[in-house]
C-alpha positions as CSV (number, residue, x, y, z in Angstrom):
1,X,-15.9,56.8,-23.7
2,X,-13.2,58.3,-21.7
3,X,-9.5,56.7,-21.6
4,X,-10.0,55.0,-18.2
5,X,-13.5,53.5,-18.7
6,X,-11.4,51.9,-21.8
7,X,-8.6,50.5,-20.3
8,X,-11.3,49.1,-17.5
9,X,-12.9,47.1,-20.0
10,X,-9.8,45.7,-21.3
11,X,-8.3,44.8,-17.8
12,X,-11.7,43.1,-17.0
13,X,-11.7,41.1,-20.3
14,X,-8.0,39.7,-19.8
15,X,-9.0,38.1,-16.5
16,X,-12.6,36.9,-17.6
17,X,-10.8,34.5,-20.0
18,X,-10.1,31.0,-19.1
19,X,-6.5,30.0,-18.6
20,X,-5.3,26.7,-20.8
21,X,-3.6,25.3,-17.7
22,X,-3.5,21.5,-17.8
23,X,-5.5,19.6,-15.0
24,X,-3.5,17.9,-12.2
25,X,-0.7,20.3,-13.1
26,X,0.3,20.5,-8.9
27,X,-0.5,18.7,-6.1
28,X,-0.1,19.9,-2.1
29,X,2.3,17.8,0.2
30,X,-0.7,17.0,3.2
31,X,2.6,17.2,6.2
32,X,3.5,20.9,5.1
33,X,1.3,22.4,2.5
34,X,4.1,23.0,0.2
35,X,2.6,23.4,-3.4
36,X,4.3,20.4,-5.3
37,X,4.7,20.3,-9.2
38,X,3.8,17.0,-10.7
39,X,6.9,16.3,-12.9
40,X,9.2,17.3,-9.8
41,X,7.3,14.6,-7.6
42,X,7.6,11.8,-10.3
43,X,11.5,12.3,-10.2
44,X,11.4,12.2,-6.6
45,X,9.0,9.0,-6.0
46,X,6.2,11.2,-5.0
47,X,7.9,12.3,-1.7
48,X,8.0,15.9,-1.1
49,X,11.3,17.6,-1.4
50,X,10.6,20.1,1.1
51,X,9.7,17.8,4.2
52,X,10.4,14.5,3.1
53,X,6.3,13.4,3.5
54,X,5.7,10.0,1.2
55,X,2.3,10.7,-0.8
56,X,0.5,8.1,-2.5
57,X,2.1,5.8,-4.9
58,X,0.1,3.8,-7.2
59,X,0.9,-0.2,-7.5
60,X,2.3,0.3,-10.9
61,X,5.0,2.6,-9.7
62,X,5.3,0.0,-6.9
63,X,6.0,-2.5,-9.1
64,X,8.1,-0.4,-11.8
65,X,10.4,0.4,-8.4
66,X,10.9,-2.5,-6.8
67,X,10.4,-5.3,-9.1
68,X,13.3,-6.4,-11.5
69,X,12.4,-5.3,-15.5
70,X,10.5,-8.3,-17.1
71,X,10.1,-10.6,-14.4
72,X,7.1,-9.9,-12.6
73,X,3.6,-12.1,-14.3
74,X,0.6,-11.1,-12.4
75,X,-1.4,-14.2,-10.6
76,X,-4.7,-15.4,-9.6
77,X,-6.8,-13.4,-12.0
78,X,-10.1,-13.4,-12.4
79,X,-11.6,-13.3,-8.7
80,X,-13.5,-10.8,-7.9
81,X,-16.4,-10.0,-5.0
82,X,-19.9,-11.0,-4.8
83,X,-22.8,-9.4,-2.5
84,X,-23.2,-12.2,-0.3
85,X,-24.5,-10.5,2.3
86,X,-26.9,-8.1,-0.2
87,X,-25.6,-5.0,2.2
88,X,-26.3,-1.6,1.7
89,X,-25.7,1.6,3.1
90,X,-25.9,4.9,1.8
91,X,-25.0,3.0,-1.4
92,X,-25.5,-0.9,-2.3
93,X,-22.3,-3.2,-2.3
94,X,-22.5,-4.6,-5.7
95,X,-22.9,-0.7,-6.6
96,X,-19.6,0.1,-4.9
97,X,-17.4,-2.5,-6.5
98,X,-18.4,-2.2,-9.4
99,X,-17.6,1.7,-9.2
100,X,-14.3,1.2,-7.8
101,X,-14.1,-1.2,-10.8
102,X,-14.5,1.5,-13.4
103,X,-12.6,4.3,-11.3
104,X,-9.3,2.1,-11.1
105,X,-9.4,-0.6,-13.9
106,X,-8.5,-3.6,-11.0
107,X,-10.5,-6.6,-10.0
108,X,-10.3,-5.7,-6.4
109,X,-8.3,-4.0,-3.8
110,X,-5.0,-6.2,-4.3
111,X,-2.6,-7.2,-7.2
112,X,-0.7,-10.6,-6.8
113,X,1.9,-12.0,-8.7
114,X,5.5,-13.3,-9.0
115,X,8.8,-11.7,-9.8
116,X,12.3,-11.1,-8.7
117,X,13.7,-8.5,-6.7
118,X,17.7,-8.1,-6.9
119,X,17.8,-11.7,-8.7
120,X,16.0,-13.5,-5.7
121,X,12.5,-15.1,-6.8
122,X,9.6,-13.9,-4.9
123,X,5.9,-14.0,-5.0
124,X,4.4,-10.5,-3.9
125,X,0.9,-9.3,-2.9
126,X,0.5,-5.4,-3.3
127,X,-2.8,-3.7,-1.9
128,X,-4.3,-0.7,-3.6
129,X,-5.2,2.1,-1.6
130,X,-7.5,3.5,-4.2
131,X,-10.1,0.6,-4.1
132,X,-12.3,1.2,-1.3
133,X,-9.7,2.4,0.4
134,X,-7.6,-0.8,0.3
135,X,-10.0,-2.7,2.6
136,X,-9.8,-6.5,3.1
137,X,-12.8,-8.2,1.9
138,X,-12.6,-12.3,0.9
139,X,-11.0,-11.6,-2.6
140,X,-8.1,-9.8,-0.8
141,X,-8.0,-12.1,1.5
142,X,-8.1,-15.4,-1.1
143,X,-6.0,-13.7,-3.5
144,X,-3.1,-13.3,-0.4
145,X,-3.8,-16.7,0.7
146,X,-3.3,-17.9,-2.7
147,X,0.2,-15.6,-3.4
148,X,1.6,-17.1,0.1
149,X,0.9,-20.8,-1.1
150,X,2.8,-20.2,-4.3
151,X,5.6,-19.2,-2.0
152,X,5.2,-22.6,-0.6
153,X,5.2,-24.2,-3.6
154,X,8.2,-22.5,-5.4
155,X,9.6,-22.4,-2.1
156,X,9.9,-18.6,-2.9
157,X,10.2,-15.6,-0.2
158,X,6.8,-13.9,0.0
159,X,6.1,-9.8,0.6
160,X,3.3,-8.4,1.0
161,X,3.2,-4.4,0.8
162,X,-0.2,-2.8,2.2
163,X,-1.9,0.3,2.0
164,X,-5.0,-0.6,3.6
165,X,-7.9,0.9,5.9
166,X,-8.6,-2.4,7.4
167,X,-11.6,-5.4,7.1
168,X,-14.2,-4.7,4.8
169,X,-17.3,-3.5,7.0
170,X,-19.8,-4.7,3.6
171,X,-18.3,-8.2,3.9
172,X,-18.8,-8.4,8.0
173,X,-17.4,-11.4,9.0
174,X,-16.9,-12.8,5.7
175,X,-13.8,-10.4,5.8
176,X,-13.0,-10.6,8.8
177,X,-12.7,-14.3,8.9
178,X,-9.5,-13.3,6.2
179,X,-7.6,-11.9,9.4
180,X,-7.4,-15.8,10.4
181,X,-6.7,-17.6,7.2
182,X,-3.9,-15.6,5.9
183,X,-2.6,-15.3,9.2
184,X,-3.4,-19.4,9.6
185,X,-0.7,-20.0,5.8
186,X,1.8,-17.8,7.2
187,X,2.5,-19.9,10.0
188,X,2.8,-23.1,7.3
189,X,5.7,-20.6,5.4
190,X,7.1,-20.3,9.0
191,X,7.1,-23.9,9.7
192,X,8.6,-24.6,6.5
193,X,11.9,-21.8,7.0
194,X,9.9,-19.7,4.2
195,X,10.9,-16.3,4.6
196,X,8.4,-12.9,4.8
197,X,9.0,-9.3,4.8
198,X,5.6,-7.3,5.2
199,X,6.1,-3.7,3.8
200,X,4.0,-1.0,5.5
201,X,2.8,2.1,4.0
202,X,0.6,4.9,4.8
203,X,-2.0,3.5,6.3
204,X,-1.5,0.2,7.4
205,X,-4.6,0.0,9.8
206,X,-7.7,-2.2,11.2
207,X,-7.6,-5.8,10.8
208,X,-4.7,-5.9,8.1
209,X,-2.8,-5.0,10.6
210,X,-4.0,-7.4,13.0
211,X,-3.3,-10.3,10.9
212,X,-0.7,-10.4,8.1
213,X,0.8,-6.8,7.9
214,X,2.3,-7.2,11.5
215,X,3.7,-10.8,10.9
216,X,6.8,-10.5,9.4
217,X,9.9,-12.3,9.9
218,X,11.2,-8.8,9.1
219,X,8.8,-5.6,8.9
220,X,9.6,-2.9,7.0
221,X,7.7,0.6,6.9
222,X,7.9,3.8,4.8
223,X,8.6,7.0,6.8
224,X,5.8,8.4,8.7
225,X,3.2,5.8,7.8
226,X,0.4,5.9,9.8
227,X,0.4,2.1,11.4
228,X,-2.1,1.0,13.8
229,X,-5.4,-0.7,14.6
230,X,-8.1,2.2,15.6
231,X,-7.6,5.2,14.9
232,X,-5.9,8.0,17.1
233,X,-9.2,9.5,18.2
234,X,-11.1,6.4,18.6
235,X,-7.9,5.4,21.6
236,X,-7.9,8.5,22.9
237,X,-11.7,8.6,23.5
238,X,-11.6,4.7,25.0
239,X,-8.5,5.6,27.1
240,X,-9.5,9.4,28.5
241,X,-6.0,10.5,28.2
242,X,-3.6,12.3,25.8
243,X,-1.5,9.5,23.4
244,X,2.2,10.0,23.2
245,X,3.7,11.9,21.0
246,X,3.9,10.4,16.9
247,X,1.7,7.7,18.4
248,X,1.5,5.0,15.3
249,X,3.6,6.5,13.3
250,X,6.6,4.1,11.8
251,X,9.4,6.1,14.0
252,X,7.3,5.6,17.1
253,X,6.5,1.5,16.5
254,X,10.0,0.8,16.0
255,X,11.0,2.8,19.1
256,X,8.4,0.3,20.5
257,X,10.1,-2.8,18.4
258,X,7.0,-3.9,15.9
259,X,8.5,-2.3,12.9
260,X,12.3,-3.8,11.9
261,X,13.8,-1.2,9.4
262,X,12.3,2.2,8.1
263,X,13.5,2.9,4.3
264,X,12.9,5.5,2.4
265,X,11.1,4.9,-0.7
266,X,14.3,5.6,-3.3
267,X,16.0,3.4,-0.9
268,X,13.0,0.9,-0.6
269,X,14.2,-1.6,-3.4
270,X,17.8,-1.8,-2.0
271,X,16.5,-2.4,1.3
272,X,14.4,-5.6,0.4
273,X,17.3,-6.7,-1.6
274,X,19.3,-6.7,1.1
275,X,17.1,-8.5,3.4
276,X,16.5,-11.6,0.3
277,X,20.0,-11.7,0.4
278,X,20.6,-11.8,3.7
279,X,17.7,-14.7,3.9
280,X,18.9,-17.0,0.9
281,X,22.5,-16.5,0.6
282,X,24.3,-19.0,2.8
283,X,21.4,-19.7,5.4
284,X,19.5,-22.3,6.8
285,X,16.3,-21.9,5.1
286,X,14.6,-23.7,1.8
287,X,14.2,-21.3,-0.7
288,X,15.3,-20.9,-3.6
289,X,18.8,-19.1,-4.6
290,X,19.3,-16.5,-6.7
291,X,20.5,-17.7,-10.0
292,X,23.9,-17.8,-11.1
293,X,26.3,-16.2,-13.1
C-alpha cells in the first residue's frame, strides 16, 4: 500500500468521526444571519450584538429581569383548557394541549401572578410564545381577567406583556369572546384610576392586539416587534397596493402614536419602573405606594 493511499485512509477516518459538540451550542440572529453563541446571547438578554434584533425570551427570564428578587407568587393555578368544541384539524385539540403541555411544562399559554417591580406592587400577566404560539383561548383569557381583578382588589397597577399570535382558531368564538371580557375589566381599572402598562413583544398580533395589548394607559414595545392585526401579506392582498415601509413594526406605530415608549430589553425593567413611579408617586390615582424606608 503506497504512501498516498495511506495517508487517504487516515484523512478519510479523521472526518468520518463524530464531533462531541454540545447541542444548541449557537443560534442564528433571524434580522442578519449573524451566527450567535449561546453564552454570549445570555449576557446580552438574547439580543444580537451585531444588529441589535430581540430574539425570543422565555417568561422565566422575563420574570428573572423585570420582577424584583423574591416577590413575585404565581396566581390562578390550576385552569387549564377543555375541548368544548371537540375540534380537530390535522391534529385533535385535546391532542395539541396536551402536547404543548409536555413540550413546555405550563398549564397554558399565559403565567399570572403578583410581584413588585422597582418597590411598586403589581399584578402581571406574561404570555408564552412557545404554547401554541401564545394564542388566546378561554384559559388565557380567564386567567387575564382574573390577574386584572386582583389589581382591583389590591388596588395594584396591572402589566400585561404579550407574545402572542392572536385568538385561538380551536376555541372559535369561545376565544374570541376573550377579546371583549378582558377588554370589558380594563375599563373597571380605568374607572377606578387603576393604572396599566401593556408590554408588546415580537409578535403582538390578531385579536390580542385588538383587545387588551393595544389598551394601555401607557404602551410599551420592544424594538422591532412585529405589532399588528393581519398579517403583512394578508393587507397587502385586501388593499392591492404596496404597505409603507417597516409597516407594524414598533418604530412605525409610534411614528403613528399607538405605541408610547420603545425600550430596549436591558433597559426594559428601568423603563416600567419609571412609569410605576411616575403613576403612584404623588398622583391622583388609588393605588397602592411603594413602601417606605
Amino acid at each position: 500500500m503506497s504512501w498516498l493511499t495511506q495517508a487517504a485512509k487516515g484523512i478519510k477516518a479523521l472526518t468520518s468521526q463524530k464531533k462531541d459538540i454540545p447541542d444548541n451550542l449557537w443560534r442564528k440572529c433571524p434580522s442578519c444571519a449573524e451566527v450567535l453563541y449561546h453564552r454570549e446571547l445570555d449576557r446580552n438578554l438574547w439580543v444580537c450584538g451585531s444588529c441589535g434584533h430581540h430574539l425570543p425570551f422565555t417568561t422565566e427570564q422575563f420574570l428573572a429581569l423585570l420582577v424584583d428578587e423574591g416577590t413575585w407568587e404565581e396566581t390562578h393555578t390550576g385552569i387549564t383548557s377543555v375541548d368544548a368544541l371537540d375540534f380537530k384539524d390535522s391534529k385533535r385539540y385535546k391532542d395539541r394541549i396536551k402536547a404543548s403541555r409536555q413540550k413546555t411544562g405550563k398549564e397554558d399559554a399565559v403565567v399570572t401572578g403578583r410581584g413588585q417591580i422597582g418597590r411598586v406592587p403589581v399584578s402581571m400577566s406574561i404570555m408564552d410564545f412557545s404554547f401554541m404560539g401564545g394564542s388566546m383561548g378561554s384559559v388565557v383569557g380567564e386567567k387575564i381577567s382574573r390577574a386584572l381583578l386582583d389589581s382591583l382588589r389590591y388596588r395594584e397597577a396591572a402589566i400585561i406583556l404579550s407574545r402572542s399570535g392572536g385568538a385561538r382558531m380551536q376555541e372559535s368564538l369561545l376565544s374570541l369572546m376573550q377579546m371583549a371580557k378582558t377588554s370589558a375589566v380594563l375599563s373597571k381599572l380605568r374607572s377606578e384610576g387603576i393604572p396599566f402598562i401593556s408590554v408588546l413583544t415580537n409578535p403582538t398580533t390578531g385579536g390580542v392586539t385588538a383587545s387588551y395589548a393595544m389598551l394601555g394607559d401607557i404602551n410599551v414595545a420592544e424594538p422591532g416587534a412585529l405589532i399588528g392585526f393581519a398579517g403583512p401579506r394578508v393587507i397587502k392582498q385586501t388593499i392591492g397596493g404596496d404597505l409603507p415601509e417597516g409597516f407594524q413594526s414598533s418604530e412605525f406605530l409610534m411614528e403613528k402614536g399607538q405605541v408610547d415608549i420603545i425600550s430596549e430589553r436591558r433597559n426594559l425593567k428601568a423603563t416600567l419602573e419609571k412609569t410605576l413611579h411616575w403613576f403612584v408617586d404623588g398622583r391622583d390615582v388609588s393605588v397602592r405606594r411603594p413602601p417606605r424606608g
